[in-house]
N, C-alpha and C positions, 0 to 999 in steps of 0.2 A: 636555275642558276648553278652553274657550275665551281665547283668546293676548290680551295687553294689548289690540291694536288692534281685535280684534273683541269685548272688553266696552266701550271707549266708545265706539265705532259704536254698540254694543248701545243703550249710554244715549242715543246722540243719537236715535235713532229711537225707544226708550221715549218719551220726551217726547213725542215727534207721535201717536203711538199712545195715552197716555192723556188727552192733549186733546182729540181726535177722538173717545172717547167718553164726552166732558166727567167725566172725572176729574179735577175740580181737586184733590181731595186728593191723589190721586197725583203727580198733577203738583209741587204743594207740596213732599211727599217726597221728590222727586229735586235741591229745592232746599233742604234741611233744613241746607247746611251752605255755602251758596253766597251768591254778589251775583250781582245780576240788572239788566243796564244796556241801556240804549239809544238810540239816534240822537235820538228824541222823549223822551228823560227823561235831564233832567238830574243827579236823584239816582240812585244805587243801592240798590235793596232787596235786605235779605242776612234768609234764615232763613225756615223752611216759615211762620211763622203771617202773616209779611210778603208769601209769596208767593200764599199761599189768599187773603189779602185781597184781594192786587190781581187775580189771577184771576176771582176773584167778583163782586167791582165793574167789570172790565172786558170778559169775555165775555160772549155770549150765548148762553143753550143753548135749544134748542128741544124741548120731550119729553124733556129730558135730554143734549142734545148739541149742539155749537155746526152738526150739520150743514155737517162741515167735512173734508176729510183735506189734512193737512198733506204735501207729496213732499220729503224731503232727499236729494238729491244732493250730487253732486261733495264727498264726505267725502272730507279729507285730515288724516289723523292720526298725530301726532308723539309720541313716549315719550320723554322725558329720560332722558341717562343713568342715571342713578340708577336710573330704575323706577320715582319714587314717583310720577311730576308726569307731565302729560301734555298739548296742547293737539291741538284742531283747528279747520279752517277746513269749514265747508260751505254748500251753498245751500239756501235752502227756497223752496218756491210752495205759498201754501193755495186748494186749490179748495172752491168752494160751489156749492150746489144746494137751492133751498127749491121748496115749489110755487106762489109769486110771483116767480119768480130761477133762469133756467134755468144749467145748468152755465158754473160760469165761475170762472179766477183772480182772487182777490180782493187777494191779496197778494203780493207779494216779495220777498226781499232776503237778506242771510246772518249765518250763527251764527259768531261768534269764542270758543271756550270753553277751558277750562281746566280738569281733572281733578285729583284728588287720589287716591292708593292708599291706600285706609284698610284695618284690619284687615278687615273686610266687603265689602271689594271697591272698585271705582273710584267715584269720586261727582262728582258736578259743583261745582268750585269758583268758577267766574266762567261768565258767559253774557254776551256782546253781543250784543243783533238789532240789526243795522243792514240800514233797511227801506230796498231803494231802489225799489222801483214801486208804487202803492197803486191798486187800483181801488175797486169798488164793498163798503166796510165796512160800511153800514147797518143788515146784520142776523147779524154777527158781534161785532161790541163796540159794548159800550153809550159810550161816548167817538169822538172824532174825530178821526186822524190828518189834520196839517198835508198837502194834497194831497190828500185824500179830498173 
């Protein structure tokens, strides 16, 4: 059985794992009970049919996939006392590779999240990406990061 801190490792790398091959439902699912914020949005989306949407309208998947794997490192993850609540801080870089676009990070920057213990195990309560390097997005999302 796996200890608090390695189910929301578990979940921060779910996430990379079903984006990379373009599961946006799944993805949506791990934000079914969640707000979802960031350095370029100044609103917050909360709730999986909020999340598929903007998933949907903002990836690109190629054959099915954004042709993309997202690396999180440097996971550091905190349990409140309690046990119910839990946050972490980590990095992400997503690399790409299409056959116009030889291997390269297109992205970077890091996750600030927030957990919740539900009956069914830990779930994702808050996410921020706060991006701070941007390269070549072109044929990752259909929109424009400021700096792209």
């Amino acid at each position: 059985m796996a200890t608090d801190r390695e189910a929301v490792t578990d979940l921060i790398h779910l996430y990379a794992e079903r984006l990379d091959l373009g599961d946006l439902e799944g993805v949506a699912n791990l934000f079914a009970h969640a707000t979802l914020r960031s350095n370029h949005r100044e609103d917050g989306l909360r709730g999986r049919d909020a999340m598929l949407a903007l998933y949907r309208s903002t990836v690109q998947l190629h054959d099915g996939t954004p042709s993309t794997k997202h690396v999180t490192t440097n996971v550091i993850v905190e349990i409140d006392d309690d046990g119910a609540r839990a946050s972490a801080r980590s990095y992400f870089t997503v690399l790409q590779a299409r056959p116009d676009l030889p291997l390269q990070p297109i992205i970077a920057g890091r996750y600030h999240d927030r957990f919740a213990k539900a009956a069914s195990g830990w779930q994702f309560a808050d996410r921020l990406i706060l991006v701070d390097l941007v390269g070549d997005l072109r044929r990752h999302l259909k929109m424009v990061l400021p700096g792209s």
